[in-house]
C-alpha positions as semicolon CSV with decimal commas, in nm:
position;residue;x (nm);y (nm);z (nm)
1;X;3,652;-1,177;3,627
2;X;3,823;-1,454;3,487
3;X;4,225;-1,377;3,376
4;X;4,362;-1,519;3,094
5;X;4,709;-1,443;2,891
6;X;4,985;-1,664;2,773
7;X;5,295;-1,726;3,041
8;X;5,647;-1,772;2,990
9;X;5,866;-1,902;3,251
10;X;6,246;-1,884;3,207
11;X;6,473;-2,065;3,493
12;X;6,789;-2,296;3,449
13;X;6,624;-2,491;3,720
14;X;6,381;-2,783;3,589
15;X;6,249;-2,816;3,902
16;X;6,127;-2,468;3,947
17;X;6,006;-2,436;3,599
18;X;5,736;-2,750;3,668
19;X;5,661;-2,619;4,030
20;X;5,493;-2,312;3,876
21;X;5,361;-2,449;3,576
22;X;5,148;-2,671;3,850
23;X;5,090;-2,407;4,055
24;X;4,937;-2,158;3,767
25;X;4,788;-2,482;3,633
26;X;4,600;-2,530;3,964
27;X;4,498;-2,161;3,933
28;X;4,362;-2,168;3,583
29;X;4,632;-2,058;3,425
30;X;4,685;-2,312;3,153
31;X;4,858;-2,108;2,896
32;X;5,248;-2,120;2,943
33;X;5,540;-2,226;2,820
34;X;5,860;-2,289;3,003
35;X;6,241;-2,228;2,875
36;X;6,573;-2,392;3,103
37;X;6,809;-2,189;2,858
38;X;6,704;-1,832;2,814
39;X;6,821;-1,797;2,416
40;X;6,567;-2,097;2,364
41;X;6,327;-1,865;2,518
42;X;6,374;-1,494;2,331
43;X;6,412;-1,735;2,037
44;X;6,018;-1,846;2,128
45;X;5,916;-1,428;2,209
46;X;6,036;-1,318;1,834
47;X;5,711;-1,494;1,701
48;X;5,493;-1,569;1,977
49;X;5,308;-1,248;2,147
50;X;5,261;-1,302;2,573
51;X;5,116;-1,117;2,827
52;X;5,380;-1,218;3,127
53;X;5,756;-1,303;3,125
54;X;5,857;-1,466;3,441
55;X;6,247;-1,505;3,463
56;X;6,519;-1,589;3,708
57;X;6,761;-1,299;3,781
58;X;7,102;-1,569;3,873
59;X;7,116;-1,777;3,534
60;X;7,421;-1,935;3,418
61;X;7,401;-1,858;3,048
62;X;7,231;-1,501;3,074
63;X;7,131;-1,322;3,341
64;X;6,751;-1,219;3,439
65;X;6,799;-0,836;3,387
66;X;6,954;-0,915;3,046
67;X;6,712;-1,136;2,922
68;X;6,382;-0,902;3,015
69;X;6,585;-0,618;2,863
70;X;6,656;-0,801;2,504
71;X;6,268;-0,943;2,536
72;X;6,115;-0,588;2,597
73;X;6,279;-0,479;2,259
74;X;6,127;-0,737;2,082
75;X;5,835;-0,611;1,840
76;X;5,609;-0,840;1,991
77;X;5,705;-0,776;2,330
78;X;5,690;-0,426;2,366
79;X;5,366;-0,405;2,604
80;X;5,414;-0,747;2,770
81;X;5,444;-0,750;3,191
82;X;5,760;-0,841;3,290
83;X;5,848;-0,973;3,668
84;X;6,144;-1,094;3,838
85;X;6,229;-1,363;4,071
86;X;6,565;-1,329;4,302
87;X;6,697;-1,455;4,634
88;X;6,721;-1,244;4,899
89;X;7,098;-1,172;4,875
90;X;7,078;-1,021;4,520
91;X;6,770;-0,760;4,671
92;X;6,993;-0,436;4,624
93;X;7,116;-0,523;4,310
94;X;6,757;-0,665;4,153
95;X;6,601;-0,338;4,253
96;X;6,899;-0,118;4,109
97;X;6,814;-0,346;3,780
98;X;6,466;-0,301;3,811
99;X;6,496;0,073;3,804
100;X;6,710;0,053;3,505
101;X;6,467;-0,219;3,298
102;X;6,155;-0,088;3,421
103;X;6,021;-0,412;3,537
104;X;5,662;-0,445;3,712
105;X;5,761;-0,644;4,017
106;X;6,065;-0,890;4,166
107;X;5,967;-1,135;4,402
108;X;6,160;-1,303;4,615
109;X;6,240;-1,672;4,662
110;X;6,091;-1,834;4,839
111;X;5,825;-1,704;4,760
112;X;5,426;-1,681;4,917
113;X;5,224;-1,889;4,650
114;X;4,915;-1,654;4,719
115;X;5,110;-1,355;4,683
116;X;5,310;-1,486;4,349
117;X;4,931;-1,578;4,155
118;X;4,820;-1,199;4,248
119;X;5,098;-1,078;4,104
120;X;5,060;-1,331;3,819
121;X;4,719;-1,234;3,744
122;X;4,794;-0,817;3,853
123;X;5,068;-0,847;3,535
124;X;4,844;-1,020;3,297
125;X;4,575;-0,800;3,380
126;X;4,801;-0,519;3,318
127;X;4,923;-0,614;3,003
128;X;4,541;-0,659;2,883
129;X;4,498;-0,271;3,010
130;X;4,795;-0,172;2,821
131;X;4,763;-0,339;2,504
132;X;4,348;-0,195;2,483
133;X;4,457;0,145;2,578
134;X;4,748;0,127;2,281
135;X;4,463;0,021;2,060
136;X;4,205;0,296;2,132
137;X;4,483;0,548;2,108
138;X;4,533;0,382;1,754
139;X;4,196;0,366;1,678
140;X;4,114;0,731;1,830
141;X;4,438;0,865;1,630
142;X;4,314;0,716;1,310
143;X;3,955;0,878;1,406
144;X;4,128;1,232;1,422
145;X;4,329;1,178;1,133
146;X;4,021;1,118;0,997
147;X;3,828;1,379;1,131
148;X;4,025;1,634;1,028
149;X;4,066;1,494;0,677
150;X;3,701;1,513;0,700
151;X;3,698;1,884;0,835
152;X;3,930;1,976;0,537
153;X;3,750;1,857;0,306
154;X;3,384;1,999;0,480
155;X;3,577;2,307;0,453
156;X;3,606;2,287;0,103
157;X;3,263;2,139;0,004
158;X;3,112;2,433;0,244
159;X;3,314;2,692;0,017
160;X;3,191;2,510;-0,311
161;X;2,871;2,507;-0,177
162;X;2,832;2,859;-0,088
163;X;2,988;2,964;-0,410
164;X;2,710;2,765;-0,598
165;X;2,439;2,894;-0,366
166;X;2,578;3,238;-0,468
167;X;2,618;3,212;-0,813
168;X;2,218;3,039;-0,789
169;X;2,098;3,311;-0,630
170;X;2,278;3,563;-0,847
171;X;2,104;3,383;-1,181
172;X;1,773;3,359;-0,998
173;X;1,793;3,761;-0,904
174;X;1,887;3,826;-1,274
175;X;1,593;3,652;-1,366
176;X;1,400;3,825;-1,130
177;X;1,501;4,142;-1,195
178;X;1,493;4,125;-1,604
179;X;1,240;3,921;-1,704
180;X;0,936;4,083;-1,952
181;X;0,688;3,919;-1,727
182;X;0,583;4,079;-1,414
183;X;0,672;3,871;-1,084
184;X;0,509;3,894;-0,763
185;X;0,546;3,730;-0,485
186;X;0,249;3,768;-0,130
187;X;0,193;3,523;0,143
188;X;-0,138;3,382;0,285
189;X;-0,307;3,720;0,345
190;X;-0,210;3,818;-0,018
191;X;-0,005;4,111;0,072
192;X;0,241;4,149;-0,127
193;X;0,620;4,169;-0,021
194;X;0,812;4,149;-0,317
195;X;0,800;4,293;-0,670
196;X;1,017;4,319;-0,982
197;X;1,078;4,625;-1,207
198;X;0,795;4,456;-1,489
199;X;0,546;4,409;-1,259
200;X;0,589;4,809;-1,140
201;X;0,582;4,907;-1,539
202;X;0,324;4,704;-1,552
203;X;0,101;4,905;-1,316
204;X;0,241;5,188;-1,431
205;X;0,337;5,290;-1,040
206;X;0,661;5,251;-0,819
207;X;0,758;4,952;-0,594
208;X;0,637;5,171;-0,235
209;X;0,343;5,209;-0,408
210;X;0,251;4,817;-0,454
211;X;0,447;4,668;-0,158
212;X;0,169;4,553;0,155
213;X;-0,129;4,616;-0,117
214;X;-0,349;4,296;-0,115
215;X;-0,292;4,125;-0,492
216;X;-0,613;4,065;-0,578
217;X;-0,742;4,401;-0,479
218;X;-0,514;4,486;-0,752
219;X;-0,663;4,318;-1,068
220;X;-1,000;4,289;-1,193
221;X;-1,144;3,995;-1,266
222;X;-1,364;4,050;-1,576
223;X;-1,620;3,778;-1,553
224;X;-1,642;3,714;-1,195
225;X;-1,515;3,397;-1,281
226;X;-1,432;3,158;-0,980
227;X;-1,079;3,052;-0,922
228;X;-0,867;2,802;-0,681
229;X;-0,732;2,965;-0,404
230;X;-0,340;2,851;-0,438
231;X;-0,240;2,828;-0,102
232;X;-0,476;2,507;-0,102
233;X;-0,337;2,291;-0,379
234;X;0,002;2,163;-0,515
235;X;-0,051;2,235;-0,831
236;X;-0,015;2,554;-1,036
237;X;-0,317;2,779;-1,069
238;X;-0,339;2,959;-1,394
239;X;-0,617;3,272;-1,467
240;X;-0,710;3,402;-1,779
241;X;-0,959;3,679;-1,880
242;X;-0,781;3,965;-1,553
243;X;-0,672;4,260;-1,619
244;X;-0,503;4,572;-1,412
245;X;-0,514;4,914;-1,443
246;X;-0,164;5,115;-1,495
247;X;-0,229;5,479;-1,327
248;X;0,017;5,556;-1,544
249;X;-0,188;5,614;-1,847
250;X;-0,508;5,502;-1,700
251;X;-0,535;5,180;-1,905
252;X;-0,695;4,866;-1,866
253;X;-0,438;4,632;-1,964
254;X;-0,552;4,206;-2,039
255;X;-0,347;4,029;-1,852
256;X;-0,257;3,569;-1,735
257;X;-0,168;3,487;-1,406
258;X;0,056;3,220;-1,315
259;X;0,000;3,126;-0,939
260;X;0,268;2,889;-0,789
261;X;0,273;2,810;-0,455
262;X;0,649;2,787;-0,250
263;X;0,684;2,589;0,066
264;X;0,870;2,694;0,332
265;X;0,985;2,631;0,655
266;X;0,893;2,917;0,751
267;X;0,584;3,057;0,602
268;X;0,481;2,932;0,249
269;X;0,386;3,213;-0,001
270;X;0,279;3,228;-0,372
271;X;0,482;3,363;-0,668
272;X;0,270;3,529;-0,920
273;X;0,375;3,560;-1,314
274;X;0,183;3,800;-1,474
275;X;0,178;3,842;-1,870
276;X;0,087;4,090;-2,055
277;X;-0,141;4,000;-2,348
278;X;-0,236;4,297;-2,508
279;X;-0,103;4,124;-2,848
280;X;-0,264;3,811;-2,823
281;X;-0,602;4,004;-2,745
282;X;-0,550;4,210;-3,063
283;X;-0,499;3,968;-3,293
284;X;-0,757;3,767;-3,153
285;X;-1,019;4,068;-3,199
286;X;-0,895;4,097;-3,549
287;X;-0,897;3,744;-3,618
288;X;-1,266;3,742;-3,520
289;X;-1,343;4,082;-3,700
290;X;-1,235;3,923;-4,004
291;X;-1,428;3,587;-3,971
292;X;-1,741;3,815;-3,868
293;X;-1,697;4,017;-4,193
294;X;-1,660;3,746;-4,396
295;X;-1,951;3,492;-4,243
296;X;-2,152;3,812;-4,270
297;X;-2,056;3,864;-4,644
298;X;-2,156;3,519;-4,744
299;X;-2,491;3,492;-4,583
300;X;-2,660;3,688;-4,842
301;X;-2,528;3,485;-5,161
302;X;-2,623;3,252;-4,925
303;X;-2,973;3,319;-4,884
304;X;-3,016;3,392;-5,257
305;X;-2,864;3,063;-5,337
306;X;-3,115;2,855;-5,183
307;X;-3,372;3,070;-5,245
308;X;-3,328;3,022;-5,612
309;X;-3,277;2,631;-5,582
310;X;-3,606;2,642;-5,340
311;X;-3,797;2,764;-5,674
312;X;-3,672;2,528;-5,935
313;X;-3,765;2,270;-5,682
314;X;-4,133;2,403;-5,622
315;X;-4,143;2,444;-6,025
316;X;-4,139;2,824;-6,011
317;X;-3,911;2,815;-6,333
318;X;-3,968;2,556;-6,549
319;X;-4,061;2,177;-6,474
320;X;-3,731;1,955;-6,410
321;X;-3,678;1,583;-6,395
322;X;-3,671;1,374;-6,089
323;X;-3,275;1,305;-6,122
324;X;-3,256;1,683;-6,173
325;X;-3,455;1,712;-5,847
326;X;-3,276;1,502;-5,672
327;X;-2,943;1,708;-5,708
328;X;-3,065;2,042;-5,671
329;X;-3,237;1,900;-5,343
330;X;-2,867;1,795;-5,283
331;X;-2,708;2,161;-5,373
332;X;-2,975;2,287;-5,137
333;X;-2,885;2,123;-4,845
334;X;-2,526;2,165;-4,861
335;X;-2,570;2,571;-4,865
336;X;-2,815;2,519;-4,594
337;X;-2,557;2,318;-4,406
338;X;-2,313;2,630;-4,493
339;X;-2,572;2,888;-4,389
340;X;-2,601;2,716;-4,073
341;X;-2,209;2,690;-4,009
342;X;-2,218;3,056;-4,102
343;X;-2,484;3,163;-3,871
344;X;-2,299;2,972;-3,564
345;X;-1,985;3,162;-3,702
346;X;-2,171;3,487;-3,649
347;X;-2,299;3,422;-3,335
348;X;-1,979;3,269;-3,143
349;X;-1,867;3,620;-3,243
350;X;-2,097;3,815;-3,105
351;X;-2,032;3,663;-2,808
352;X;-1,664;3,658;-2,790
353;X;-1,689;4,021;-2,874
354;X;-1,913;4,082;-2,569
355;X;-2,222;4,212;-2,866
356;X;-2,513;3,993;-2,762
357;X;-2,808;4,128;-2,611
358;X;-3,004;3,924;-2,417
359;X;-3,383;3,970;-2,456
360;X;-3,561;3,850;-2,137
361;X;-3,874;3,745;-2,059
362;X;-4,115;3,514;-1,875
363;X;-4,204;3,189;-2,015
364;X;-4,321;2,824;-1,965
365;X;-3,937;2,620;-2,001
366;X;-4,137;2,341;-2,032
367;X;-4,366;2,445;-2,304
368;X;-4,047;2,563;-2,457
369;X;-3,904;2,185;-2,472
370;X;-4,168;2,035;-2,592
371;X;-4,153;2,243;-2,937
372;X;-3,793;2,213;-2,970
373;X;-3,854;1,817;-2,933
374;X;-4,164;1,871;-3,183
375;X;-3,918;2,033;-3,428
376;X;-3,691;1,748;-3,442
377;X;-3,979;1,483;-3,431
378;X;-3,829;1,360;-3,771
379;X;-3,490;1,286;-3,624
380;X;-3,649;1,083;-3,336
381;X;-3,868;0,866;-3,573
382;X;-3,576;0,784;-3,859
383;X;-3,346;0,666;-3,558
384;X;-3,678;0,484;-3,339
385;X;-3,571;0,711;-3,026
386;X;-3,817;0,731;-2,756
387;X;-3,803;1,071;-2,574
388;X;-3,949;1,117;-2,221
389;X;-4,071;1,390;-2,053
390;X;-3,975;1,412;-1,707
391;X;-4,090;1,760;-1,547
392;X;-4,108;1,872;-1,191
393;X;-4,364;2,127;-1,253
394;X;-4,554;2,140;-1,585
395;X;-4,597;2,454;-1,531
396;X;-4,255;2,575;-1,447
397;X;-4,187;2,933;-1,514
398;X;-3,826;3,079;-1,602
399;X;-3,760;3,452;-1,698
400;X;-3,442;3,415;-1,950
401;X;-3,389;3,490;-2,334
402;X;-3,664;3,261;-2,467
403;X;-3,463;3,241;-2,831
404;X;-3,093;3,200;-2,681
405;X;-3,248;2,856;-2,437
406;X;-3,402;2,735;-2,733
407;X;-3,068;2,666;-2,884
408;X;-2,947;2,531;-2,598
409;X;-3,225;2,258;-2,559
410;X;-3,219;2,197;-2,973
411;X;-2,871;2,145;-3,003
412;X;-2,813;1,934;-2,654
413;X;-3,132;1,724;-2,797
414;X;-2,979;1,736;-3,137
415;X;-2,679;1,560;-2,985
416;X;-2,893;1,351;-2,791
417;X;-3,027;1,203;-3,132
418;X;-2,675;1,188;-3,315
419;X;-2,484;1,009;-3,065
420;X;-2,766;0,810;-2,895
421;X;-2,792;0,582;-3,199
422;X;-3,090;0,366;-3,286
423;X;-3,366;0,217;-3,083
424;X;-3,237;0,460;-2,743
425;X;-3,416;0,681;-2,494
426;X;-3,395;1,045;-2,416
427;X;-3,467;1,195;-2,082
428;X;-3,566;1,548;-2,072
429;X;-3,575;1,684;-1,702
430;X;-3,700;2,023;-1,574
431;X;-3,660;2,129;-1,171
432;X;-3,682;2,400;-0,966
433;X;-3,379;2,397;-0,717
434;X;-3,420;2,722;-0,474
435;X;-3,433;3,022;-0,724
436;X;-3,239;2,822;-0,984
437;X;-3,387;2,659;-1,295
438;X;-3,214;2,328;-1,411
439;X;-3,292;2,127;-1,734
440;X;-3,113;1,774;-1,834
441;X;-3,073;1,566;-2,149
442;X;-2,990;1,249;-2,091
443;X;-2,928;0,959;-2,337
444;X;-2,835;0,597;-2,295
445;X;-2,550;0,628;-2,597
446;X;-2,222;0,567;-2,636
447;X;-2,135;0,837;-2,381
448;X;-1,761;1,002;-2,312
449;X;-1,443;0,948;-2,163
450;X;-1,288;1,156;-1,898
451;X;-1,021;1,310;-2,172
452;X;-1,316;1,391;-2,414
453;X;-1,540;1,516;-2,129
454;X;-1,249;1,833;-2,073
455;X;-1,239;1,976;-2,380
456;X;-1,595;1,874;-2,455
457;X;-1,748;2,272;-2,397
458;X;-1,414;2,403;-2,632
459;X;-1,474;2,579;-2,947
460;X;-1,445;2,318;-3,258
461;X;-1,482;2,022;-2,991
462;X;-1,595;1,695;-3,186
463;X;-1,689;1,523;-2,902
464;X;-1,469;1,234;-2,918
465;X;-1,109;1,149;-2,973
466;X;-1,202;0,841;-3,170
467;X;-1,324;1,018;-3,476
468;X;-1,435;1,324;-3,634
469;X;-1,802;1,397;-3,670
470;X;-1,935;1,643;-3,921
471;X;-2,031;1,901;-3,708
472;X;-1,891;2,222;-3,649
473;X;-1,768;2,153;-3,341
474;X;-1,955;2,536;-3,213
475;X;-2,273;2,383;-3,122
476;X;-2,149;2,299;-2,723
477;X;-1,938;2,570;-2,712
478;X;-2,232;2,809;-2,825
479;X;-2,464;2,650;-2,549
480;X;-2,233;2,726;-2,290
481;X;-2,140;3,098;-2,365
482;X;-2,528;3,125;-2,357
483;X;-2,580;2,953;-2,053
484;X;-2,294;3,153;-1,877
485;X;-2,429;3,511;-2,085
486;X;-2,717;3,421;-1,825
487;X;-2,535;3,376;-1,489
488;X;-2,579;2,958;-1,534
489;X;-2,328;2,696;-1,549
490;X;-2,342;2,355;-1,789
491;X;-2,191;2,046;-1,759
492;X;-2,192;1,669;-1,837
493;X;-2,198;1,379;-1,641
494;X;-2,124;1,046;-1,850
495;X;-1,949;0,720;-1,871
496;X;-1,812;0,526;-2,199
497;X;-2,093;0,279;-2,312
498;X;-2,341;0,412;-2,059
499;X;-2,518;0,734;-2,203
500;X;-2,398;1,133;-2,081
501;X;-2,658;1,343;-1,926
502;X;-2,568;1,712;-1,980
503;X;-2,715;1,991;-1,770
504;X;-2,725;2,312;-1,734
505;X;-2,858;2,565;-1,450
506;X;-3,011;2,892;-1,498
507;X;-2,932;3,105;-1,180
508;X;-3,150;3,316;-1,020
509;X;-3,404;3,264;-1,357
510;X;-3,676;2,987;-1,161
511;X;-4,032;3,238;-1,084
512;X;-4,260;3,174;-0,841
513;X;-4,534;2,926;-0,904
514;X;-4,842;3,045;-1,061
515;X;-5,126;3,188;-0,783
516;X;-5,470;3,052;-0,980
517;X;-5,760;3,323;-0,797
């Protein structure tokens, strides 16, 4: 390893002074300087840092021990190798000195050259040692100054932290514990482990009583209506149209459901909100109670309305003009239009109140289509549409509420014809998939946008963002409590300027084919 460190050599003798400058030189020790007078030299050490001090102990001016003493209490000087060279008549005395000083070695003139470059490079190498291992006991001093800055102030996040972790979970067990809606909390088996004092009025039973019960062995869902499990998706899974029973009074009571799912590192369970709306049921019921009264009220005015109209227009009463025609034709129409909006009143009732009926019995779909498409035959020819007839089996039978699926296929062919526009085709398809009957209307219109396709089956749904038709907005809505009144599902498939195809599937309602004998 190759030694390097600046050199000063301090002797009164010139000749000595170059004799080891060439010797160190020769050696590869390039770096000194060398002082006759040894104030010249401490004069050099106040602002020069070295690594070895090489001085004479006999000098006229100062002696050696002196001058190593005043250059060890020089700042720059405090870690620097100091050695000593004396004749052999001064031994005793050098040594006592050394002793005293603290010097790292004397050597004696004359002197070995191999054994005076050791030395040389033993001191500079020292020096080296000393000055890295002052450094890393700065730097590691600085570190545990720092450190334990650092652990003061770790103390006193820790204790801020804790103190806001406290005071969180304080808040979040107030909440818990006092809010109106009942929480419950179960993990993947749906057990539940956790329960506040709502959720137990609620059910009208204690918290022993509920705790390890499986959750959804606890409510009822009404309509069998399919839900996402919520241990399988990220987001929220809300569920309308459940209720519980309190065996406190023996009480159905409505009831939402808020499922959230928490991850954890250690198992991930699902906190469940439960609301009750009892209310919101109640005025709902009375809200359509009143609309049901009142639709009911006006169909009979109604009905005499355009009966009376219907006779001065056949003559019954009296000849009238053609202009006079013309706008009781006019006054006609509009109460029709009103007897029809009050008829689909009536009936969204009925079956939001749970009062339809449904009549079933066996009959040719098919067969069925066709009228409905021969009762609108007017439609078709004022807008040029071309309707095709695409059936499976001519002959396919369905048992369902004959009356009920006729309004389905009118108003999804009505639609069909509205929004189809001029000069377009409609595809009418019947199948037989398994025991399931499925019937599509398909146009090549306008067709619907993802947004408009969500709220499409939604009670006063226009159909489109863009603008407002003049229909009710009941006749989509209507089809599908029908559809799902039998056990089916509906649904459209459809793409902005390239026609919707809506369907809907009967389930369980497809009969054998017919056995000719």
């Amino acid at each position: 390893m190759e030694i390097c460190g600046k050199i000063v050599l301090v002797d009164d003798e010139v000749m000595v002074t170059r004799t080891l400058e060439t010797l160190l030189k020769l050696e590869g020790l390039k770096d000194t300087e060398s002082f006759n007078d040894p104030f010249e030299a401490l004069e050099y050490l106040k602002i020069n840092q070295c690594e070895l001090i090489i001085s004479d102990f006999i000098m006229p001016k100062m002696e050696g021990i002196e001058f190593l003493s005043r250059a060890k209490k020089l700042p720059l000087q405090e870690d620097t190798t100091q050695i000593l060279l004396t004749g052999y008549a001064d031994k005793e005395n050098a040594i006592k000195a050394i002793n005293e000083v603290g010097i790292f070695k004397y050597i004696e003139k004359p002197w070995n050259n191999d054994d005076l470059v050791l030395n040389i490079k033993n001191a500079i190498e020292r020096t080296n040692l000393k000055r890295a291992l002052k450094e890393k006991i700065i730097q590691l001093k600085k570190a545990n100054d720092e450190l334990e800055e650092y652990s003061k102030n770790l103390e006193a996040l820790v204790q801020k932290r804790s103190k806001e972790l406290y005071e969180s979970r304080e808040k979040l067990n107030a909440i818990f514990t006092n809010c109106a809606d009942g929480i419950v909390t179960f993990k993947k088996d749906y057990v539940i482990n956790s329960l506040n004092q709502a959720a137990c009025e609620l059910f009208g039973t204690g918290e022993k009583d509920l705790l390890n019960k499986n959750f959804f062995e606890l409510i009822i869902n009404e309509k069998n209506q399919r839900h996402e499990n919520p241990f399988k998706t990220k987001n929220p899974v809300f569920l309308r149209n459940f209720c519980l029973v309190n065996y406190k009074n023996n009480t159905k009571i409505p009831i939402e459901i808020s499922l959230a799912k928490i991850e954890s590192d250690k198992d991930d369970f699902v906190v469940a909100v439960i609301r009750n709306v009892s209310y919101q049921k109640e005025n709902e019921r009375l809200r359509d109670d009143f609309i049901a009264t009142l639709t009911h009220d006006l169909r009979t005015p109604l009905l005499a309305a355009i009966s009376g109209l219907d006779f001065m227009l056949k003559g019954t009463l009296g000849e009238i003009s053609e202009k006079q025609k013309e706008l009781v034709f006019a006054m006609k129409k509009s109460n029709e239009d009103m007897l029809g909006l009050t008829n689909a009143l009536l009936e969204v009732y009925r079956y939001e109140a749970g009062k339809i009926f449904l009549c079933k019995t066996r009959f040719c779909v098919n067969k069925l289509i066709k009228d409905c498409a021969k009762e609108l035959e007017v439609l078709f020819k004022q807008n040029n549409t071309e309707i095709i007839f695409d059936f499976e089996n001519e002959e396919l039978m369905i048992n369902a509420d004959k009356n009920e699926i006729r309004r389905v296929i009118s108003n999804l062919l009505g639609n069909a014809i509205k929004h189809g526009g001029e000069n377009t085709k409609v595809i009418v398809k019947s199948q037989k998939i398994g025991k399931d009957a499925q019937i599509s209307v398909e146009d090549n219109g306008v067709g619907l946008s993802k947004e408009d396709q969500m709220k499409l089956f939604k009670r006063f749904s226009q159909g489109t963002s863009k603008k407002r038709s003049c229909s009710t907005g009941l006749g989509l809505y209507l089809s599908r409590r029908i559809v799902e009144a039998h056990n089916g599902s509906i649904w459209v498939e459809s793409e902005v300027d390239k026609g919707s195809k809506f369907i809907f599937n009967l389930k369980n309602a497809a009969l054998e084919d017919k056995v000719l004998l």
